[in-house]
C-alpha positions in Angstrom: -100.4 -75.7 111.5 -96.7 -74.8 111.3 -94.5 -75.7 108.1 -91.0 -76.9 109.4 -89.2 -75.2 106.8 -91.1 -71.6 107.0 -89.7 -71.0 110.8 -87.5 -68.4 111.1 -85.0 -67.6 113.5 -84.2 -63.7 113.9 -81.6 -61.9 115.3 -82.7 -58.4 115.4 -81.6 -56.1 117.3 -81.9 -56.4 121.3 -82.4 -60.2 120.8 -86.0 -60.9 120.7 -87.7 -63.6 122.6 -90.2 -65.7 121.0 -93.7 -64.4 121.6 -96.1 -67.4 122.0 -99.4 -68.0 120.0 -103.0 -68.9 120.5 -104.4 -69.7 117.0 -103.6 -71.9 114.0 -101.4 -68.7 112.6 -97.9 -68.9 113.1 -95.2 -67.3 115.4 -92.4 -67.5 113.0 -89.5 -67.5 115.5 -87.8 -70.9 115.3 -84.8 -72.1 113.9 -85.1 -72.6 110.4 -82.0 -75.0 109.3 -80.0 -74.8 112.4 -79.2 -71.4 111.7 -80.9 -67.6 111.5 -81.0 -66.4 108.0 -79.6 -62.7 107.0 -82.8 -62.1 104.6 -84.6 -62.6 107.1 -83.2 -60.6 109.9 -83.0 -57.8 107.4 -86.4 -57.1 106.7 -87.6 -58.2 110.2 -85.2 -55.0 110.9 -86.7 -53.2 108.3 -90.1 -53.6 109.8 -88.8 -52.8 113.3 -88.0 -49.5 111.9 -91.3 -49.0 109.9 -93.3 -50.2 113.2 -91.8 -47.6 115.0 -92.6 -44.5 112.6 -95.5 -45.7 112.6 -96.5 -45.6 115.9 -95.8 -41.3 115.1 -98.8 -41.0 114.1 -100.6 -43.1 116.7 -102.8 -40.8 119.4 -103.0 -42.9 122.9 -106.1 -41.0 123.4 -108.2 -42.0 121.0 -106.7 -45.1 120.3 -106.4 -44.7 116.5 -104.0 -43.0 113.6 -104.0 -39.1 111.9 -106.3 -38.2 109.4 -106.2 -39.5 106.3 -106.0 -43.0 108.5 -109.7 -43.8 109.3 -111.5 -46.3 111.5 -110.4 -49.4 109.6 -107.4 -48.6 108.5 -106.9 -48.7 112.1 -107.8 -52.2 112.3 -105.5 -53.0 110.0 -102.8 -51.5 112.0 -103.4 -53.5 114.7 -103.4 -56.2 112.7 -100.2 -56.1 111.4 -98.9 -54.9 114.6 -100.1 -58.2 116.0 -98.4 -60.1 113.4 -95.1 -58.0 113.9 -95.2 -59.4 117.7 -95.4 -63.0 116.3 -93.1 -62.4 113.5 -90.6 -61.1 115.1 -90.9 -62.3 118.9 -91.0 -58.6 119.7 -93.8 -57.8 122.0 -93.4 -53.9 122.7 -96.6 -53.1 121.1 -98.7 -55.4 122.7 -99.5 -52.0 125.0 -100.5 -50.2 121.8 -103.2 -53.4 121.6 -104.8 -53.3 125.0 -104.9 -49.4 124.9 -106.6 -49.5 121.4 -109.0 -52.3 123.1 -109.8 -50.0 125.3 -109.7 -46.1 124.0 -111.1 -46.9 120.5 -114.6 -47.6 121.3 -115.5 -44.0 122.9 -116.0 -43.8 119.4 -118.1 -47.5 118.5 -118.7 -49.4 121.5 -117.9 -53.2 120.8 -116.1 -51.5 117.0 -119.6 -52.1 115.5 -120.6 -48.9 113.3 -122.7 -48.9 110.0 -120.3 -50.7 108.0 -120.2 -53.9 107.9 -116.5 -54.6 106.7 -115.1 -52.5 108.6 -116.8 -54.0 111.6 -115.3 -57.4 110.3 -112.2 -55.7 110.1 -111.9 -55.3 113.7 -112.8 -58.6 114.7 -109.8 -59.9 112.6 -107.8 -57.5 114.6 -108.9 -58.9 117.5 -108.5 -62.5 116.5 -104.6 -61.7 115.2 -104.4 -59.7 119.0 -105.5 -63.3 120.5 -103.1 -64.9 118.6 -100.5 -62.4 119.4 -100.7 -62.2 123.4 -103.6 -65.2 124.5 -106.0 -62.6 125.7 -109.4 -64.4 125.8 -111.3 -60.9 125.7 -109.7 -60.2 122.2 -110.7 -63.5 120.9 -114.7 -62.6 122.8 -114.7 -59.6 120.9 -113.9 -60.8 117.5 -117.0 -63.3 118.5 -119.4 -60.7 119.7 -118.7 -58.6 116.2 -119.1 -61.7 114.4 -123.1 -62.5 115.6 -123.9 -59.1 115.0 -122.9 -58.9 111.5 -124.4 -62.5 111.0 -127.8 -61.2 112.8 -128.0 -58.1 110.7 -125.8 -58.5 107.8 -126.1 -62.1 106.0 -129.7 -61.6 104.0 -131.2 -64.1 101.4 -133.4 -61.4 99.6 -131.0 -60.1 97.4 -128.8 -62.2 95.4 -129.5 -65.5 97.3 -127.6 -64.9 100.4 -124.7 -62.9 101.1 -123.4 -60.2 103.9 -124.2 -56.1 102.6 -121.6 -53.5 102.7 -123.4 -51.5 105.1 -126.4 -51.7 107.3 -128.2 -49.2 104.6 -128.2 -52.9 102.6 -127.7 -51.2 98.9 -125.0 -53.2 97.8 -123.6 -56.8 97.6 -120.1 -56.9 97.4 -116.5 -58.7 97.6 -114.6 -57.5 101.0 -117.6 -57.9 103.8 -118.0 -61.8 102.5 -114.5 -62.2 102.1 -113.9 -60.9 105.6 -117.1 -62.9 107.1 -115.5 -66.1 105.4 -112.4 -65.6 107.3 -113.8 -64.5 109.8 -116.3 -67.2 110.7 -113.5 -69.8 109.5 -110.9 -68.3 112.0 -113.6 -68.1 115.2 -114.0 -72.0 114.1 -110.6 -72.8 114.2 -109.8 -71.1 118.1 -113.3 -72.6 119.4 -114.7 -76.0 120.7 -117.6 -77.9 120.5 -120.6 -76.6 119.3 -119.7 -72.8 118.9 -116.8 -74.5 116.6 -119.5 -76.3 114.5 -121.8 -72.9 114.5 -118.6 -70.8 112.9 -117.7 -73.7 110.2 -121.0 -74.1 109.1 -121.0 -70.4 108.8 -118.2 -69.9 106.4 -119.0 -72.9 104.9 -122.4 -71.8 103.6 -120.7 -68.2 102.6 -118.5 -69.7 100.6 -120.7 -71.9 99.0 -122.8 -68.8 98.0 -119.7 -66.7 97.2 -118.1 -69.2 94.7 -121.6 -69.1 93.3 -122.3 -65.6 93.3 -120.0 -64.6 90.1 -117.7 -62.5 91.4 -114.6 -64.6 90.5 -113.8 -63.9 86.9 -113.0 -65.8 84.3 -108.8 -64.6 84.7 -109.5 -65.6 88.8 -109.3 -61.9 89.3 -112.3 -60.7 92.1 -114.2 -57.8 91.5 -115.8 -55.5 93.7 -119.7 -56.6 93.8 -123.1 -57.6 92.4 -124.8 -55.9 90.2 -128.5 -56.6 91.8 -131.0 -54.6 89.5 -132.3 -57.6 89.2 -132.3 -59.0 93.0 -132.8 -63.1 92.2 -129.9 -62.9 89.3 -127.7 -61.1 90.9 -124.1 -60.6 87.8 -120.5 -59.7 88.3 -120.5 -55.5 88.5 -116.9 -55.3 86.5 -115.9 -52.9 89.0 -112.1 -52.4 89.8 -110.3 -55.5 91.2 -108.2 -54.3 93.9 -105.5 -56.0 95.4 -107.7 -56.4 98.5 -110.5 -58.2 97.6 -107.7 -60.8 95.8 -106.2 -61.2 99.2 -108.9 -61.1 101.8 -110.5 -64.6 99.6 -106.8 -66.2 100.2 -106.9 -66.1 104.0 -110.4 -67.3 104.1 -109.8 -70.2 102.6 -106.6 -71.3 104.3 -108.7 -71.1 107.5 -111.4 -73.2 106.2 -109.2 -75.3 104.5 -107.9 -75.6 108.0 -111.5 -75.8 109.5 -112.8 -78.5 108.1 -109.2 -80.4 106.7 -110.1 -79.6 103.1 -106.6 -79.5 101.1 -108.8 -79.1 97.8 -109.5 -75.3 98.9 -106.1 -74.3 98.6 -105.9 -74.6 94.6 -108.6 -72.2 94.3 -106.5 -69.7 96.3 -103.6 -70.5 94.5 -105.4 -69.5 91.3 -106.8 -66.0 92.6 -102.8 -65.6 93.8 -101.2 -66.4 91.0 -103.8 -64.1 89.0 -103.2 -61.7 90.9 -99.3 -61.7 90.8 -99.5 -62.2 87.3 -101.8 -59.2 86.5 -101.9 -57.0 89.0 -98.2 -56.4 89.7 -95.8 -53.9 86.8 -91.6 -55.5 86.8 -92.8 -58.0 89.7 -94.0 -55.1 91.9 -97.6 -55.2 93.0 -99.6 -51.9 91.8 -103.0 -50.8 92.2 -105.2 -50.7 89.6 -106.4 -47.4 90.8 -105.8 -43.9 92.2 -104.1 -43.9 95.7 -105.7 -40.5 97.0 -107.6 -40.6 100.1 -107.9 -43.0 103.5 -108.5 -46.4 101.2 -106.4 -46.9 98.5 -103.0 -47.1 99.7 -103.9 -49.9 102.6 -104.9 -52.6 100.0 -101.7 -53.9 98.7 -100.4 -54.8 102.0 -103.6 -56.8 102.6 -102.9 -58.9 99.6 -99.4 -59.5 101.0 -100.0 -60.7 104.1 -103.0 -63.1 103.0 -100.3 -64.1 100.9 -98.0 -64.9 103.6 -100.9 -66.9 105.2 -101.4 -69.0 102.2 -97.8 -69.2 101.8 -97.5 -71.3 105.3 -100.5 -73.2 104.3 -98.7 -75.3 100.9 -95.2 -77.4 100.8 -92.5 -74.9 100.9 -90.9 -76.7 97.5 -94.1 -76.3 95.9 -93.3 -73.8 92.8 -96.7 -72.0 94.4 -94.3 -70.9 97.2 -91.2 -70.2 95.8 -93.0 -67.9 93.4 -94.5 -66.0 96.7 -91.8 -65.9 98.5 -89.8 -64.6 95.2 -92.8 -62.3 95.1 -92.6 -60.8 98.9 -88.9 -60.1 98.6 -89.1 -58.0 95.3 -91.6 -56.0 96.8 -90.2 -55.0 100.3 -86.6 -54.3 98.6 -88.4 -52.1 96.9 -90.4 -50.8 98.8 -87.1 -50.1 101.2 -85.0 -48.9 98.3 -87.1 -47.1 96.1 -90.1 -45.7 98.5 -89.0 -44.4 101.5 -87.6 -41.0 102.7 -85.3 -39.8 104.9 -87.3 -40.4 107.8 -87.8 -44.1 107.0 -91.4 -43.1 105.9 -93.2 -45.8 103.8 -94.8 -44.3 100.5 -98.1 -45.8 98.4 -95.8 -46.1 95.4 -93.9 -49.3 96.4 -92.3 -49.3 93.1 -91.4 -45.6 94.0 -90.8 -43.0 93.9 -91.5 -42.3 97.4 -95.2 -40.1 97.4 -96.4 -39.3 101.1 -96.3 -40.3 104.2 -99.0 -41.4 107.0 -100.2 -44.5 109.0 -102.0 -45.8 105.8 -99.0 -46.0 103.7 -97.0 -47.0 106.2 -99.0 -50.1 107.4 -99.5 -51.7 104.1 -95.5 -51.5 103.2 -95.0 -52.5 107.0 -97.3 -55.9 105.6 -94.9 -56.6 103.2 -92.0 -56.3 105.0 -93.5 -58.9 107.5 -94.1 -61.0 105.0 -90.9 -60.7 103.1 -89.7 -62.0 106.6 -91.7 -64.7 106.9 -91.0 -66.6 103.8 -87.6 -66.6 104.5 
């Protein structure tokens, strides 16, 4: 569903062409007001550069990043690789896609491993992939991940309903039914007939039991699971709310809102967003509330900015909701470019700087922000 006045028109270098989409997410390549705006070719430049040093770390053998970038924090690169193509128009890395396809399951056929998140956030991958370059096979994939973790993942037994973390099925938590809400909601919206039905009805019933289950506190904030000591009155844990688990819930419910043409989702989104913004950002500049050691940490941020960027497309551009966002995406990636990079345009964890390390991790969440910094423009 395209918003006339988010479509961009870039002029980075080497004159991109518009790269054409398959899904109900937007290629923001268009002419927005006759004319291409300097914002946003500079961070659409900004992110050309970050794309590329990222792709340093990138092994063509294996298909995936170095060490400390795991197994889906390679998802997520593809991800926002994908949504660099349609961003931009620039369609270089659709290689890097078809190779990952391909070379990354030597190590979990079909990207289906014990985790059921992570497995979740592959299929998004693929789905942003199918958006990116029309590639049926992407969009099967996402769909074959998708009835595995609904087979073996959704239970009833503990806590009413719900998908587990992992297939050891110890914990009830936020991200892997945030992901299977967006998930199912996306397959819905890129299907027909009665596989389209199958997928709403899906996220549908997961968010019923979601906005149920307690995890949405009383400041909109998400935290990270159930407590289920008691397995039929299953409570909010109090654990951490990470930026992640605030951003994941947006994008699901754009797509269902999209899925079955239900506007009144999108104030519920707007909440957990503007929460979010309001409590989990220091001078206007999104921070974790957390350590950013290890593979995890540092990719959660740029999660919450490009589900932002999704729900951003999703309400009237003159709504204050998205001038707040967009106000929001820009502070962060001049930051991010001022204050937390080095001299080898590496992208740090500390987007409020100063610049901290360097690796595909860091580089991928700032690399979200920038793209969406672009697309608000």
């Amino acid at each position: 569903m395209l918003r006339a006045d988010s479509l961009l028109s870039f002029l980075i270098p080497a004159m991109l062409l518009l790269s054409g989409g398959c899904g109900s997410r937007v290629g923001l390549s268009a002419v927005n007001g006759g004319g291409a705006s300097s914002d946003a070719t500079r961070y659409a430049q900004n992110a050309t550069t970050a794309a590329a040093v990222l792709q340093t770390w990138y092994s063509q053998s294996t298909g995936l990043y170095a060490s400390p970038s795991g197994w889906w924090n390679a998802a997520n690169s593809m991800t926002a690789l994908a949504n660099y193509a349609r961003v931009t128009g620039d369609t270089r890395y659709n290689s890097v896609l078809a190779n990952t396809f391909s070379a990354a399951q030597k190590a979990h056929a079909n990207f289906i491993n014990e985790y059921y998140d992570d497995q979740q956030w592959w299929a998004l991958a693929w789905i942003d992939a199918y958006d990116a370059t029309g590639k049926a096979s992407y969009l099967s994939m996402a769909e074959t991940i998708f009835a595995n973790v609904a087979a073996n993942g959704w239970d009833t037994t503990t806590c009413g309903g719900g998908v587990w973390w992992s297939t050891a099925k110890t914990y009830k938590n936020a991200i892997p039914n945030e992901l299977f809400l967006e998930l199912a909601a996306a397959l819905a919206n890129r299907t027909s007939g009665t596989a389209s039905a199958g997928y709403l009805s899906w996220a549908q019933k997961e968010w019923a039991w979601f906005k149920a289950s307690g995890m949405i506190n009383t400041e909109n904030l998400i935290n990270d699971g159930l407590n289920s000591t008691n397995p039929t009155a299953c409570t909010n844990n109090g654990r951490t709310a990470w930026t992640y688990n605030q951003g994941v819930i947006l994008g699901g419910l754009v797509e269902l809102a999209r899925a079955d043409q239900d506007a009144t989702l999108l104030p519920q989104a707007e909440a957990i967003a503007g929460a979010a913004i309001s409590r989990l950002a220091v001078n206007g500049i999104l921070t974790e509330p957390g350590n950013l050691s290890g593979g995890d940490g540092p990719q959660f941020k740029g999660i919450f900015m490009r589900n932002l960027m999704e729900l951003y497309q999703a309400i009237p551009g003159t709504s204050a909701q998205a001038g707040q966002y967009r106000s929001f995406a820009e502070a962060n990636a001049q930051s991010i470019w001022r204050s937390d990079r080095n001299s080898g345009n590496e992208l740090g964890g500390l987007w409020q700087g100063p610049f901290d390390s360097g690796d595909a991790t860091r580089q991928t969440s700032a690399l979200d922000a920038l793209i969406a910094a672009a697309a608000m423009q």
